[in-house]
N, CA, C and O atoms as a Maestro MAE file, in Angstrom:
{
 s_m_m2io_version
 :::
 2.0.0
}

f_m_ct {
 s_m_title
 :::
 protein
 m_atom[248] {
  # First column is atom index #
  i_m_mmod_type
  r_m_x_coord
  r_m_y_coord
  r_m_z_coord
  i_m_residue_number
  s_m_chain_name
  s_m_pdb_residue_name
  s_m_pdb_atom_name
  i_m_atomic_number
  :::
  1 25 22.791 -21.079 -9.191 1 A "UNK " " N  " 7
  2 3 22.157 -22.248 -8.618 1 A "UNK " " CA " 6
  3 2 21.822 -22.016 -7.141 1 A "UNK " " C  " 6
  4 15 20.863 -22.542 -6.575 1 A "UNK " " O  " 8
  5 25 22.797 -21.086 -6.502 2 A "UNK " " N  " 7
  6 3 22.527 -21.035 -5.155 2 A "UNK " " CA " 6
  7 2 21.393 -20.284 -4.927 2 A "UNK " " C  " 6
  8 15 20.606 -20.835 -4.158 2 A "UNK " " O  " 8
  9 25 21.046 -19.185 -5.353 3 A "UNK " " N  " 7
  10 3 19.925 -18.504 -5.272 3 A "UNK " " CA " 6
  11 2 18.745 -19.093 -5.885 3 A "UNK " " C  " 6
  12 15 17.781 -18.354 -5.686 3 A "UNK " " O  " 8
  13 25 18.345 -20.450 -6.756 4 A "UNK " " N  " 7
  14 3 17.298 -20.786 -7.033 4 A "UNK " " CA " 6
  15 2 16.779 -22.068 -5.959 4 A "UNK " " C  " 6
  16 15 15.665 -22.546 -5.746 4 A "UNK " " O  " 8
  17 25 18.566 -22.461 -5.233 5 A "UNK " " N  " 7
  18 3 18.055 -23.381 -4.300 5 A "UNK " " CA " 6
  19 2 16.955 -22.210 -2.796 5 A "UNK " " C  " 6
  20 15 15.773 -22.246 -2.454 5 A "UNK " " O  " 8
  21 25 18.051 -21.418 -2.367 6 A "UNK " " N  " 7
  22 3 17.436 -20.419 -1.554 6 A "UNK " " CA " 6
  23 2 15.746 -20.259 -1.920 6 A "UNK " " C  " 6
  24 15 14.855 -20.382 -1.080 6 A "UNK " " O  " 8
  25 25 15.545 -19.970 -3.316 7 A "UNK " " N  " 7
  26 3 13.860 -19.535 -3.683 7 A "UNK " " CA " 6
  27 2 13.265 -20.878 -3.540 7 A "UNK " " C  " 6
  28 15 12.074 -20.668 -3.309 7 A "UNK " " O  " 8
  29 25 13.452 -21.993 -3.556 8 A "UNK " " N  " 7
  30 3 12.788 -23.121 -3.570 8 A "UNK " " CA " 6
  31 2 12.867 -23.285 -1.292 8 A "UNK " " C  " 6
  32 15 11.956 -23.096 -0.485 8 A "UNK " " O  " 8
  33 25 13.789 -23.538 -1.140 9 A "UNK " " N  " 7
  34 3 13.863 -22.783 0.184 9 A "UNK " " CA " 6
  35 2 12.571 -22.130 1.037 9 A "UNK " " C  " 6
  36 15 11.850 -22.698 1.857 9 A "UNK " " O  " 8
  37 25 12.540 -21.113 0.688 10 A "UNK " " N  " 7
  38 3 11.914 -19.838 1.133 10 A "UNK " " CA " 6
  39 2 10.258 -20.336 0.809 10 A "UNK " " C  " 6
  40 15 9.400 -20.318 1.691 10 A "UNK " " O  " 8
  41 25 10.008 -20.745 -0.510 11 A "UNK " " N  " 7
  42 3 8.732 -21.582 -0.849 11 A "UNK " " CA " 6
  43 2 8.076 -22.550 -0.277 11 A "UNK " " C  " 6
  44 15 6.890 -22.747 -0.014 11 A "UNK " " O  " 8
  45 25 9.392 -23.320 -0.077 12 A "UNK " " N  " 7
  46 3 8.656 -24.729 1.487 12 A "UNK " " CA " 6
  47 2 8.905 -24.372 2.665 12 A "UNK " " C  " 6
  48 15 8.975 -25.364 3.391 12 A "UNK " " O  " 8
  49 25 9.119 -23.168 3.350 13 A "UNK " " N  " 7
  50 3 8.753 -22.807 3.966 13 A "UNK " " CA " 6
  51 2 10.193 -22.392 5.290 13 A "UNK " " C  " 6
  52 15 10.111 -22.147 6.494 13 A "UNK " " O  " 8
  53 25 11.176 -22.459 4.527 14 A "UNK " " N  " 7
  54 3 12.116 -22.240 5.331 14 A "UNK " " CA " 6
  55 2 13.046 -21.022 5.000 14 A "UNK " " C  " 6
  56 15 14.153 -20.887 4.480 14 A "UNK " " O  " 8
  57 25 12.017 -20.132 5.580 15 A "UNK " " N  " 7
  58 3 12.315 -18.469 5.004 15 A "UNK " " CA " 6
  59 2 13.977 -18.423 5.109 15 A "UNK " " C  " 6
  60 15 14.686 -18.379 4.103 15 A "UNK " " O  " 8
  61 25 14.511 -18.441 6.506 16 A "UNK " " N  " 7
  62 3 15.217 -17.723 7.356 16 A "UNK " " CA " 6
  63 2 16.823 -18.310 6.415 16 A "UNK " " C  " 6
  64 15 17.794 -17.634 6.075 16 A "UNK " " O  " 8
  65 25 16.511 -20.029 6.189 17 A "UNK " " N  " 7
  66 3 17.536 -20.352 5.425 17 A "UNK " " CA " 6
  67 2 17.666 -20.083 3.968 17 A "UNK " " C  " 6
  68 15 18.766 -19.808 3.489 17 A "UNK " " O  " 8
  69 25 16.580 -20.151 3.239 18 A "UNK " " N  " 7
  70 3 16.253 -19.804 2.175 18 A "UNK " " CA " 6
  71 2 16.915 -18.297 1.816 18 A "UNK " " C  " 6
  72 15 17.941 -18.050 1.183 18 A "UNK " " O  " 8
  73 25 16.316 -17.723 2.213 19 A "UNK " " N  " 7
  74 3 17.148 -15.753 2.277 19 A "UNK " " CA " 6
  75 2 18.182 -15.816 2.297 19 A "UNK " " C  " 6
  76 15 18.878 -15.079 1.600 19 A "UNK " " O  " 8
  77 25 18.729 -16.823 3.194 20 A "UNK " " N  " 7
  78 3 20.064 -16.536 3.249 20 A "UNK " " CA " 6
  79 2 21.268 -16.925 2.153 20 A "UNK " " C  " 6
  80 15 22.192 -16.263 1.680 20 A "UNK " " O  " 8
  81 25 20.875 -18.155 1.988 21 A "UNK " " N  " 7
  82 3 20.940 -18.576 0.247 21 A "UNK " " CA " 6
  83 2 20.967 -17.521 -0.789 21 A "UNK " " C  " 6
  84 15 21.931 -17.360 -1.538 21 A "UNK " " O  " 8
  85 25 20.028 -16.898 -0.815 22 A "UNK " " N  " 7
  86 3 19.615 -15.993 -1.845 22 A "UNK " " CA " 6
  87 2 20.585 -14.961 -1.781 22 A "UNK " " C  " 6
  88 15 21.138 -14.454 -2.757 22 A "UNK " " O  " 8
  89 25 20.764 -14.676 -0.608 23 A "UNK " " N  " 7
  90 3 21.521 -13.097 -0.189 23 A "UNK " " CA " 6
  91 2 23.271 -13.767 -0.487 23 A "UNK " " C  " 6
  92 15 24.083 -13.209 -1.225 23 A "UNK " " O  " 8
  93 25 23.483 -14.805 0.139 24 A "UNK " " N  " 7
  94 3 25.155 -15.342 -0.352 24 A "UNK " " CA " 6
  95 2 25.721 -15.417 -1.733 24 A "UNK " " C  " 6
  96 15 26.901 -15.313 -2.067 24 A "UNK " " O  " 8
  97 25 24.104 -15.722 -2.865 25 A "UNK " " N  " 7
  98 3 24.586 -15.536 -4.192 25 A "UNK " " CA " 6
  99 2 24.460 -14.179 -4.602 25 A "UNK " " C  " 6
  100 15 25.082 -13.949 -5.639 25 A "UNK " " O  " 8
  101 25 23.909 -13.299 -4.162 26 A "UNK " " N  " 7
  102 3 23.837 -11.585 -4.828 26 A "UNK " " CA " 6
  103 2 25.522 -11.291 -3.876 26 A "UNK " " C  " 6
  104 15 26.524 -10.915 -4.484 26 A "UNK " " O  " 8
  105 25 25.518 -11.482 -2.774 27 A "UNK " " N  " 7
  106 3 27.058 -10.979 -2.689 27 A "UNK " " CA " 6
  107 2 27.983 -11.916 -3.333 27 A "UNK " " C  " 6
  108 15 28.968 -11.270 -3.692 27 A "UNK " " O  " 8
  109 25 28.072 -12.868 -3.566 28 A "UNK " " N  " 7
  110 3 29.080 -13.623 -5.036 28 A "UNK " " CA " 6
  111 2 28.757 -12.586 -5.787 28 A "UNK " " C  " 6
  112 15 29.526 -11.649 -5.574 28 A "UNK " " O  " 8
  113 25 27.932 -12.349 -6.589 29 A "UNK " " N  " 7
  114 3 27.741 -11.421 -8.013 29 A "UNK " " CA " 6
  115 2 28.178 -9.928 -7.802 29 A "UNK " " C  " 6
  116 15 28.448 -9.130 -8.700 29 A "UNK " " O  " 8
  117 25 28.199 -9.691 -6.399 30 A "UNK " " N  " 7
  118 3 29.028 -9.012 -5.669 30 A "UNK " " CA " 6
  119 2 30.246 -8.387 -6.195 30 A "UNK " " C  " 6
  120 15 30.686 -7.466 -6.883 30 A "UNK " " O  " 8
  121 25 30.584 -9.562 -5.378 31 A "UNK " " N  " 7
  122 3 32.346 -9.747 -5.263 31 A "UNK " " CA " 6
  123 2 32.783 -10.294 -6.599 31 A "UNK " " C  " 6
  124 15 33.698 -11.114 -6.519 31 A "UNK " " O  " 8
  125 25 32.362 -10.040 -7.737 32 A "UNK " " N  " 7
  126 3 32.594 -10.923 -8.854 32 A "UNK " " CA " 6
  127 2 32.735 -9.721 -10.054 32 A "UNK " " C  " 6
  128 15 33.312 -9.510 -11.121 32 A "UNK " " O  " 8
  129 25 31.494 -8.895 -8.803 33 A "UNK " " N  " 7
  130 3 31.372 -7.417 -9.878 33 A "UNK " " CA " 6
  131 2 30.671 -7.977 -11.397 33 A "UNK " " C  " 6
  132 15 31.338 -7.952 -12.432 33 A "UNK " " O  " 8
  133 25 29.103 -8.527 -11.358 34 A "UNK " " N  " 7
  134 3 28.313 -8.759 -12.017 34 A "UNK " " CA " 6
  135 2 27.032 -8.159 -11.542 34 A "UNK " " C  " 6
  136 15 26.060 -8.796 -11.134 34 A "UNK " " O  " 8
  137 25 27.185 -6.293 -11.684 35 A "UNK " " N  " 7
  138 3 26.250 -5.661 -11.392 35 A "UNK " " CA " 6
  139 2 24.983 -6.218 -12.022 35 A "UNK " " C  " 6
  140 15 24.432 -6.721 -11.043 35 A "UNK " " O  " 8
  141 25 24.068 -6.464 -13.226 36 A "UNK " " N  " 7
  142 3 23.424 -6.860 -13.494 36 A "UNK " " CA " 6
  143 2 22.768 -8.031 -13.028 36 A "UNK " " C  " 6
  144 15 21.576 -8.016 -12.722 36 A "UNK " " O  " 8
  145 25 23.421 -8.960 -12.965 37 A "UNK " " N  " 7
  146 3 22.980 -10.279 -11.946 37 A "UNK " " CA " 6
  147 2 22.532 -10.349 -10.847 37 A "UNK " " C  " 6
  148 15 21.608 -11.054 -10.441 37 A "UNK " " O  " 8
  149 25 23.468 -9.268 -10.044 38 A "UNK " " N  " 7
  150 3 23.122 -8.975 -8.661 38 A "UNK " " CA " 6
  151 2 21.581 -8.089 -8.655 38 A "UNK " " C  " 6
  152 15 20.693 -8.612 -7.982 38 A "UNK " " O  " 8
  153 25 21.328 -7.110 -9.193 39 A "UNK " " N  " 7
  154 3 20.405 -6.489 -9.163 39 A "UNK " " CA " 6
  155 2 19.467 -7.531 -9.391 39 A "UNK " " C  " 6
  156 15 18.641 -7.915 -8.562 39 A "UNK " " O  " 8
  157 25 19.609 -7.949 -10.464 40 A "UNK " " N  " 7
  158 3 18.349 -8.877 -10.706 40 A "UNK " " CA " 6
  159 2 17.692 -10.018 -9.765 40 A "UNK " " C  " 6
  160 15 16.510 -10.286 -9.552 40 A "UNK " " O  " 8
  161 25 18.850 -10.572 -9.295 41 A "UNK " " N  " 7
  162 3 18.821 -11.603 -8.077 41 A "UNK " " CA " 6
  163 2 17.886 -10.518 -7.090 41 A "UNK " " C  " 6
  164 15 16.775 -10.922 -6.749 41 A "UNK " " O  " 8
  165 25 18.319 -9.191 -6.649 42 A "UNK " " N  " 7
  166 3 18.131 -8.760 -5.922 42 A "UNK " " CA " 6
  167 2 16.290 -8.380 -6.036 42 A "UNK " " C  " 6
  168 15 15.383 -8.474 -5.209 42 A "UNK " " O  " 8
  169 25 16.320 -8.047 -7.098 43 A "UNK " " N  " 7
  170 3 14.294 -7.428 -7.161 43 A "UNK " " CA " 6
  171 2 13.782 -9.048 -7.509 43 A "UNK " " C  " 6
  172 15 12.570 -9.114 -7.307 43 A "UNK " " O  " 8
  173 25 14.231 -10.089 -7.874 44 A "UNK " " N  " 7
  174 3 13.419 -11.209 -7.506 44 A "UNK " " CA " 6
  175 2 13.424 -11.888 -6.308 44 A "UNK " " C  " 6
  176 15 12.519 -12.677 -6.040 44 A "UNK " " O  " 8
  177 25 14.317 -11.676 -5.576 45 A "UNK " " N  " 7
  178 3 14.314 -12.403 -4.032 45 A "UNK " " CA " 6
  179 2 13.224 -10.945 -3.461 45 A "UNK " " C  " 6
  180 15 12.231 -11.320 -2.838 45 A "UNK " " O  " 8
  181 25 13.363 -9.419 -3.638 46 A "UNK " " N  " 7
  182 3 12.137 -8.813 -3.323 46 A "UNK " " CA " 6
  183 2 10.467 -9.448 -3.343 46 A "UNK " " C  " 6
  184 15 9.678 -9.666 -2.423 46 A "UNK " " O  " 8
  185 25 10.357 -9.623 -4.865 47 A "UNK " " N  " 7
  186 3 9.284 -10.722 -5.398 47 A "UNK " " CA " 6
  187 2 9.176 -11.750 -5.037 47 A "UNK " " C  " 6
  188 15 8.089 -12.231 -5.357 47 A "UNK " " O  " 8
  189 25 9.834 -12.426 -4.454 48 A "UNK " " N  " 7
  190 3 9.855 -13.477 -4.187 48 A "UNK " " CA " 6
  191 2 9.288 -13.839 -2.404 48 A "UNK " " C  " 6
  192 15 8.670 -14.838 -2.036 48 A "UNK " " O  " 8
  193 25 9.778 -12.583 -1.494 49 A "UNK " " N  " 7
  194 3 9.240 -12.612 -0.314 49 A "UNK " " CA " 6
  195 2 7.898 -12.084 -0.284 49 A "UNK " " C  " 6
  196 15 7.025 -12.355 0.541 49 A "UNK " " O  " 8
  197 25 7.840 -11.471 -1.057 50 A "UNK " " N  " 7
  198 3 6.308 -10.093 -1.170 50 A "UNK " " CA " 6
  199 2 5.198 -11.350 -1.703 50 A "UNK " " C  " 6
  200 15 4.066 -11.244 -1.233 50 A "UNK " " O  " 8
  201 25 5.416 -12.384 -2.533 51 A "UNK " " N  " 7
  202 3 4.851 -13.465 -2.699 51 A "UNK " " CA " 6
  203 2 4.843 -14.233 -1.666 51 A "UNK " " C  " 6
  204 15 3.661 -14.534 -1.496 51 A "UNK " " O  " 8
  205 25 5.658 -14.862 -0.656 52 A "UNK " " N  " 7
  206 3 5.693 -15.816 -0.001 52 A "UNK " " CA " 6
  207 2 4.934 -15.643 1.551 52 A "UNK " " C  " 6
  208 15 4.647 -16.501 2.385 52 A "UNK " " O  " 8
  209 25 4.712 -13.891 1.557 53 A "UNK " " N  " 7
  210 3 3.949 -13.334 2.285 53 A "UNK " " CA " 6
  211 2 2.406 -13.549 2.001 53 A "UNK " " C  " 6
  212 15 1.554 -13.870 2.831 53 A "UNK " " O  " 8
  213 25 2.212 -13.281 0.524 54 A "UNK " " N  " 7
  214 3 0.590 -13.702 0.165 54 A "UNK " " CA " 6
  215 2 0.749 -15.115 -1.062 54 A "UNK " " C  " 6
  216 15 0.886 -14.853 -2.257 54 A "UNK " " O  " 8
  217 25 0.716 -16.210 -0.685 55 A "UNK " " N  " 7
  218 3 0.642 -17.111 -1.284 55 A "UNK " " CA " 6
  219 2 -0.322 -17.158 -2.832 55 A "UNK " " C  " 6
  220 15 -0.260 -17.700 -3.935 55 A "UNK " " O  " 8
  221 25 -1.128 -16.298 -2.139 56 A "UNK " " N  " 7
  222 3 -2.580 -16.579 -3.268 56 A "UNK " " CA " 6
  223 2 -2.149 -15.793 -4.375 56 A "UNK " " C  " 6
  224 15 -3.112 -15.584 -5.112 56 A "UNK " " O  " 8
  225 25 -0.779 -15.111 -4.925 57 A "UNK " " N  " 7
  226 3 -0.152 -14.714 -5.592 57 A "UNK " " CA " 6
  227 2 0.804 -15.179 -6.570 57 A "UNK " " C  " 6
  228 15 1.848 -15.526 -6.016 57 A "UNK " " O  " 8
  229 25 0.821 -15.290 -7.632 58 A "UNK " " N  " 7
  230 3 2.188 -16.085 -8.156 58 A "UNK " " CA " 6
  231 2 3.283 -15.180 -8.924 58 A "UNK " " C  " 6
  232 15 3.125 -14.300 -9.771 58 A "UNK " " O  " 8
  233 25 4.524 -15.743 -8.291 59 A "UNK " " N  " 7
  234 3 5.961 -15.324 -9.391 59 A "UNK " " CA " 6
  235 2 6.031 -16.234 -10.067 59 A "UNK " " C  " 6
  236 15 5.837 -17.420 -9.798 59 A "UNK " " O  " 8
  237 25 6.385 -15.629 -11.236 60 A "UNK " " N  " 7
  238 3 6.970 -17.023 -12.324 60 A "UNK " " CA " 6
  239 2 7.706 -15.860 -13.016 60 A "UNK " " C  " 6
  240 15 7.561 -14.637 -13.015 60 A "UNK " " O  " 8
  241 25 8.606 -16.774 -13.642 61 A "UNK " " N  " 7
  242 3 9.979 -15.924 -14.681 61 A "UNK " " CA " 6
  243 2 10.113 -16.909 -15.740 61 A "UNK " " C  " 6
  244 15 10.127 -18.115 -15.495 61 A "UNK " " O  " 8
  245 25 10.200 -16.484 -16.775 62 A "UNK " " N  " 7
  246 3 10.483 -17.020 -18.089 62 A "UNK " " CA " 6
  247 2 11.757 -16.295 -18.773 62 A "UNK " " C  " 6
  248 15 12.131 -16.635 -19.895 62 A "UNK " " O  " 8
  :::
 }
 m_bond[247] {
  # First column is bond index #
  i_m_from
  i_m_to
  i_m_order
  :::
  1 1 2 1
  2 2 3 1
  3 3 4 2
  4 3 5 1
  5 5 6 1
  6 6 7 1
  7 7 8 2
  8 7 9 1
  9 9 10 1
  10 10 11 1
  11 11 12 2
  12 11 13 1
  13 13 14 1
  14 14 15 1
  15 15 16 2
  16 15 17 1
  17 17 18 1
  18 18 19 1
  19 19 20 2
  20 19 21 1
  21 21 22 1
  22 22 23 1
  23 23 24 2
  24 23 25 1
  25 25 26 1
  26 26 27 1
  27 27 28 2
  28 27 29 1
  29 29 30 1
  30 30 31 1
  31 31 32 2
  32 31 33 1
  33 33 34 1
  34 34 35 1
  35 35 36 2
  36 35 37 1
  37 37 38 1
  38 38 39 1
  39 39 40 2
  40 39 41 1
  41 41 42 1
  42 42 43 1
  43 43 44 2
  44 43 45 1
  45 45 46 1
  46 46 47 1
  47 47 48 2
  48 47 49 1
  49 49 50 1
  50 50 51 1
  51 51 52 2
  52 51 53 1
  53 53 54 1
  54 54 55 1
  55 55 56 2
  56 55 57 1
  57 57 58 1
  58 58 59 1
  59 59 60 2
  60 59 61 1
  61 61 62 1
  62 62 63 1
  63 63 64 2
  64 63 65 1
  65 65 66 1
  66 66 67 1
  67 67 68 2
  68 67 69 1
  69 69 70 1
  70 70 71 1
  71 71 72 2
  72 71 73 1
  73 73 74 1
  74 74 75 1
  75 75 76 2
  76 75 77 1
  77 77 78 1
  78 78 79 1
  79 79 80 2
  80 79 81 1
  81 81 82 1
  82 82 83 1
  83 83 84 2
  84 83 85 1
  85 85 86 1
  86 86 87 1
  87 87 88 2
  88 87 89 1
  89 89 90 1
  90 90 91 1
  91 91 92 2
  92 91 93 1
  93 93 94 1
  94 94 95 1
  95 95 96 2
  96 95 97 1
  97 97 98 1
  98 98 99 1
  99 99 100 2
  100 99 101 1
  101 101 102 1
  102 102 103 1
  103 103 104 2
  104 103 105 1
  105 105 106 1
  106 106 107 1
  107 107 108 2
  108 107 109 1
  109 109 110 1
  110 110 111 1
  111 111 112 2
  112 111 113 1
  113 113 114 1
  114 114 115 1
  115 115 116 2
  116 115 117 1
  117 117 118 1
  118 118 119 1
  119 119 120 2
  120 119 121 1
  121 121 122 1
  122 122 123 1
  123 123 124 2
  124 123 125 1
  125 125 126 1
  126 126 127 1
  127 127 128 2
  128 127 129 1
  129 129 130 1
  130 130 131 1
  131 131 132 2
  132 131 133 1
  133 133 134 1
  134 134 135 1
  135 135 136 2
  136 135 137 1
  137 137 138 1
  138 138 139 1
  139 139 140 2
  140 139 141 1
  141 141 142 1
  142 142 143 1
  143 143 144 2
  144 143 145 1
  145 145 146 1
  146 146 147 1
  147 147 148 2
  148 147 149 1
  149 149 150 1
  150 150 151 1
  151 151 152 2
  152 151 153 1
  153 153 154 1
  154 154 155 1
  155 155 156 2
  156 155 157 1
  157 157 158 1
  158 158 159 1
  159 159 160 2
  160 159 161 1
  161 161 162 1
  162 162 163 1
  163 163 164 2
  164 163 165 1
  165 165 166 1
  166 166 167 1
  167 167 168 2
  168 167 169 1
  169 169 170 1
  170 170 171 1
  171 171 172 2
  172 171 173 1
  173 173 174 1
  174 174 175 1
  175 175 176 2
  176 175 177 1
  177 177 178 1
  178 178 179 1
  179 179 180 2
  180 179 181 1
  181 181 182 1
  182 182 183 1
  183 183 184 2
  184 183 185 1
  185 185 186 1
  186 186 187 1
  187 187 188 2
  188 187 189 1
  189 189 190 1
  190 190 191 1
  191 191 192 2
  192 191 193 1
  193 193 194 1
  194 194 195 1
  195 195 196 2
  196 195 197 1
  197 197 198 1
  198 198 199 1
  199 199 200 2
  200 199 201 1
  201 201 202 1
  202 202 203 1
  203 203 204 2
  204 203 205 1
  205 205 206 1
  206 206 207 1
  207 207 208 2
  208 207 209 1
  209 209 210 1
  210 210 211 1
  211 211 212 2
  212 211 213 1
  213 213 214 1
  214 214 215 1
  215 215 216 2
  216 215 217 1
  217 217 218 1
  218 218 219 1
  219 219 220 2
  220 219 221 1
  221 221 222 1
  222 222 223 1
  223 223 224 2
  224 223 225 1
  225 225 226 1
  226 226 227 1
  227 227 228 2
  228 227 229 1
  229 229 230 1
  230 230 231 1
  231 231 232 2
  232 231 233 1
  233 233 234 1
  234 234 235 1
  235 235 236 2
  236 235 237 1
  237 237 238 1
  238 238 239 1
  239 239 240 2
  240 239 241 1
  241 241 242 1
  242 242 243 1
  243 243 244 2
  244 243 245 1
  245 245 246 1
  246 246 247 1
  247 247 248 2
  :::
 }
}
């Protein structure tokens, strides 16, 4: 949940808090030792800035 609040975040326009969100739940998945989660968190918060850089772009996940 914390990392989808962070991406909603980062979308209206409040990068700096947003990221940071994002980055507090990949180290939970961390420290939890849920390699998979973390990675994944990790190449969509990638996608997710690389988008928020060019708007005229869309992420979506299903």
């Amino acid at each position: 949940m914390l990392f989808y609040q962070g991406w909603v975040k980062i979308i209206s326009g409040s990068l700096e808090t947003g990221k940071q969100n994002c980055e507090q739940a990949i180290s939970i998945f961390r420290i939890l030792k849920q390699p998979g989660s973390q990675q994944a968190c990790e190449e969509m918060l990638r996608g997710i800035l690389i988008n928020q850089e060019n708007p005229n772009n869309w992420f979506v996940f299903s």
